[in-house]
C-alpha positions in Angstrom: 24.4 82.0 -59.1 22.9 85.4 -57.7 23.7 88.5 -56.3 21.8 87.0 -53.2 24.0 83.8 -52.6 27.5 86.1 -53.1 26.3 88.3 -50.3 25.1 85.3 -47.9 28.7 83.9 -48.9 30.6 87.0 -48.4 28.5 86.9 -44.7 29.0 83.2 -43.9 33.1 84.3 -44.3 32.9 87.1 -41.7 33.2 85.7 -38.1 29.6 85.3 -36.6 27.8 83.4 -34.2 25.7 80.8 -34.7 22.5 80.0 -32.5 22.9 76.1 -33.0 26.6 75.3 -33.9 27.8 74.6 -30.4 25.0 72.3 -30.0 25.3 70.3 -32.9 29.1 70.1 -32.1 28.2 68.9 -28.4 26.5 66.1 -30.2 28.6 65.0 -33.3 31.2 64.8 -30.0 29.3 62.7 -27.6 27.6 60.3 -30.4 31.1 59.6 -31.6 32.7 59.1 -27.7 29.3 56.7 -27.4 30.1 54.8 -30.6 33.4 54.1 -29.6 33.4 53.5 -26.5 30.3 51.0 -26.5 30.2 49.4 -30.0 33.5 49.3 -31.7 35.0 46.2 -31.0 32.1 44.0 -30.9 30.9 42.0 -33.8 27.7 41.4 -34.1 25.4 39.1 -36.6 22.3 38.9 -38.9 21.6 35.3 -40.6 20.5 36.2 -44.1 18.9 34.2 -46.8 21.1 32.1 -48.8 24.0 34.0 -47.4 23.9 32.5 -43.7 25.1 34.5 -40.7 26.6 38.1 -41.7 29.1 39.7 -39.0 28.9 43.5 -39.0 30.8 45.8 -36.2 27.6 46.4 -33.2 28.6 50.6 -33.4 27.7 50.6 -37.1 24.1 50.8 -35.5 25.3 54.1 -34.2 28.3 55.6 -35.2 27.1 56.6 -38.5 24.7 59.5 -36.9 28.4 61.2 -36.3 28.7 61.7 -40.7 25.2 63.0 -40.6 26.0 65.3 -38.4 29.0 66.4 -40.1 27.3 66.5 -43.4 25.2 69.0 -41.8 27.9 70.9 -40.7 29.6 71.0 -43.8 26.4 71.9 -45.7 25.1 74.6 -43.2 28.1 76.0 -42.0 30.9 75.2 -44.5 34.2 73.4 -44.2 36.2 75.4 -42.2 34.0 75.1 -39.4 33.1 71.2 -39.9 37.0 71.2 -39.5 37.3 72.5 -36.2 34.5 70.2 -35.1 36.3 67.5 -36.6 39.8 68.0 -34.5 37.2 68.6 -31.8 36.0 65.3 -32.3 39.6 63.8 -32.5 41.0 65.8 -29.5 38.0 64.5 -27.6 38.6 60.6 -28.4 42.4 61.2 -27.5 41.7 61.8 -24.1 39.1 59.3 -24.1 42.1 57.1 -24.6 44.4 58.3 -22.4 42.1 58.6 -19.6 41.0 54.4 -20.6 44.5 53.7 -20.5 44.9 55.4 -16.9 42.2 54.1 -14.9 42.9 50.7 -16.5 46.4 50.9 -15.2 45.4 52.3 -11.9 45.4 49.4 -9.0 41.9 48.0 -7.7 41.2 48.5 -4.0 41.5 45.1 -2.5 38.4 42.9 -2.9 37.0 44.8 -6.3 35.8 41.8 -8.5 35.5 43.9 -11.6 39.2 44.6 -12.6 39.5 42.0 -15.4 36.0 43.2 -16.9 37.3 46.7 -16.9 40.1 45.4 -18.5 38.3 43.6 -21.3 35.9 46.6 -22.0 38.0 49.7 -21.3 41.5 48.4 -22.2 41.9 48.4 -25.7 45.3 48.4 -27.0 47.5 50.5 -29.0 46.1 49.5 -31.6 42.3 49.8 -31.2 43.4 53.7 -30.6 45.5 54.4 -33.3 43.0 52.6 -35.4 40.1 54.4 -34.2 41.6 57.9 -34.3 43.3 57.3 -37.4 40.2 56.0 -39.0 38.2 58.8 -37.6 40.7 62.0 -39.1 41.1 60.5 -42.2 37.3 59.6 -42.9 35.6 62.5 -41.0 37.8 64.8 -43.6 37.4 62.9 -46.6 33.5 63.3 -45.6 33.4 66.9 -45.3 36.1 67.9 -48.4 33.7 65.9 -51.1 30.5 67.3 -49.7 32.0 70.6 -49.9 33.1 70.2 -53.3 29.8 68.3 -54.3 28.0 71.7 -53.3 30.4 73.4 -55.0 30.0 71.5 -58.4 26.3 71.2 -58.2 25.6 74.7 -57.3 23.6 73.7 -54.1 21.3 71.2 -55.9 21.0 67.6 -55.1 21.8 67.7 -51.6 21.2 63.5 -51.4 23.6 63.3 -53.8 26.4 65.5 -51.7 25.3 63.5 -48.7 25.5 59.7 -49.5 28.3 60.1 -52.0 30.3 62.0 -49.1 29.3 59.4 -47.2 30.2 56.8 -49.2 33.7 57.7 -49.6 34.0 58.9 -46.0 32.8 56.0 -44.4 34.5 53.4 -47.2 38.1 54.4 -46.3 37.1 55.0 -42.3 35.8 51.4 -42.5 39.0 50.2 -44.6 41.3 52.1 -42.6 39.9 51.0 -38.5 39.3 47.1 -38.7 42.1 45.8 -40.5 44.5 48.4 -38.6 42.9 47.3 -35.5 42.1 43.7 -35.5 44.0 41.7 -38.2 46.1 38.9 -36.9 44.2 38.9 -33.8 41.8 35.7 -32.2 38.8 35.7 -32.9 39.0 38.0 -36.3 39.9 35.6 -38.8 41.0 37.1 -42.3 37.3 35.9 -43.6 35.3 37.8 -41.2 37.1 40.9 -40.7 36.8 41.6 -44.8 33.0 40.7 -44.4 32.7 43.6 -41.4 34.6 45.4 -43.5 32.0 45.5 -46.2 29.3 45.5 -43.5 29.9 48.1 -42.1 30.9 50.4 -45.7 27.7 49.3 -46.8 25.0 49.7 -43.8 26.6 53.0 -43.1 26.2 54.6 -46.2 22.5 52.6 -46.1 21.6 54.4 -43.0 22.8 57.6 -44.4 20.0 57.0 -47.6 17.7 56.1 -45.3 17.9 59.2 -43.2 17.9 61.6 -46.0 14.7 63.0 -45.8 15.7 63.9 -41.9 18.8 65.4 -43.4 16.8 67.6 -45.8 14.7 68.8 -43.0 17.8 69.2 -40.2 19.4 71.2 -43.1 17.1 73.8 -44.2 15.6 74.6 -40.8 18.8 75.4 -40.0 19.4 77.6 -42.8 16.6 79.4 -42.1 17.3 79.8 -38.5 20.8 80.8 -38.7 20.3 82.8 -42.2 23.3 81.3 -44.0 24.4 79.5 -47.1 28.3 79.0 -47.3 29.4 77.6 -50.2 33.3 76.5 -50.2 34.4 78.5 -53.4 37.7 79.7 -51.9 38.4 77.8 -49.0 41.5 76.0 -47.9 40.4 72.6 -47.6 44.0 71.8 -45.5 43.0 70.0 -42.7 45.0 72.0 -41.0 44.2 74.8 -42.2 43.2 78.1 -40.0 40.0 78.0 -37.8 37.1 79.3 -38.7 
């Protein structure tokens, strides 16, 4: 690599601000809060040729914008940052739970119909969160650690390469990890169908991340251009716990 890529490194690691970090943060949060609050625990169905109806999860429609979004972290502005937004992310969907499991619990004023509703669409159980959040860390940092090292490896080239195959792992184990945690055993989700959203949902995600690559390409280097940086994550500790960037 050149001269000119070790000093745009050596820059990228020197605390700065960014014109459009907090704004792409604001949205990776509130696309995942969406997607999890509105989509995750209803299946949905396509009938397919031959095949017959196909269930797939209803926030796979959405919920995949949220590993765009971190690719493009990750890419832009390097790992250590994407981390923050990730425990950002995960902070965020842990007081989306507790606050759930509050006004859920909390008793309706005499003569409000809607309690049992609010129950059926705000109350999921222990599991559904420790599901979710669990699927969400592990994923979101799988994501961002083989993107990183993609970059690494190909020495900036290829970028649809870095972003589907990140993808493709990140989502694989976040799918693997949330609907059997979450739903196995239960009514409703027989063995059968939950492997078949399983699959779903692994394979539209990392679909929709293929299709959106040209947007990706474009997201990515106007934002290198606007922000004047190019990290690549030669030396990073790629802990996720790792100090903040």
């Amino acid at each position: 690599m050149s001269e000119k890529v070790a000093a745009i490194e050596g820059e990228a690691a020197a605390p700065r601000h960014f014109r459009y970090y907090d704004i792409i943060m604001a949205a990776f949060v509130a696309i995942l809060l969406l997607s999890n609050i509105i989509g995750a625990s209803k299946p949905s169905y396509v009938t397919l040729p031959v095949v017959g109806e196909w269930s797939f999860g209803a926030g796979v429609l959405f919920f995949p914008i949220s590993y765009i979004i971190g690719d493009i972290l990750t890419e832009v502005y390097g790992y250590a940052r994407a981390r923050r937004v990730i425990w950002t992310g995960f902070a965020a969907l842990a007081f989306m739970a507790f606050m759930a499991w509050v006004v859920v619990k909390l008793p309706p004023a005499a003569g409000w119909p809607g309690q049992e509703a609010y129950e059926f669409v705000f109350g999921n159980s222990w599991r559904i969160v420790l599901a979710s959040m669990t699927a969400f860390w592990v994923g979101e940092f799988a994501n961002s650690f083989v993107l990183a090292k993609l970059k690494v490896w190909t020495e900036g080239r290829h970028l649809w390469l870095r972003t589907i195959g990140s993808t493709f792992v990140g989502q694989g184990l976040d799918s693997l990890i949330f609907y059997p945690l979450a739903f196995y055993g239960l009514a409703g989700w027989p063995p059968e169908q939950l492997m078949m959203v399983v699959v779903s949902q692994w394979a539209i995600k990392t679909a929709w991340e293929a299709l959106l690559t040209p947007v990706t390409y474009v997201v990515v280097g106007r934002l290198k251009r606007a922000e004047g940086v190019e990290v690549f994550d030669r030396d990073t500790n790629f802990s996720p716990f790792g100090k903040a960037a």
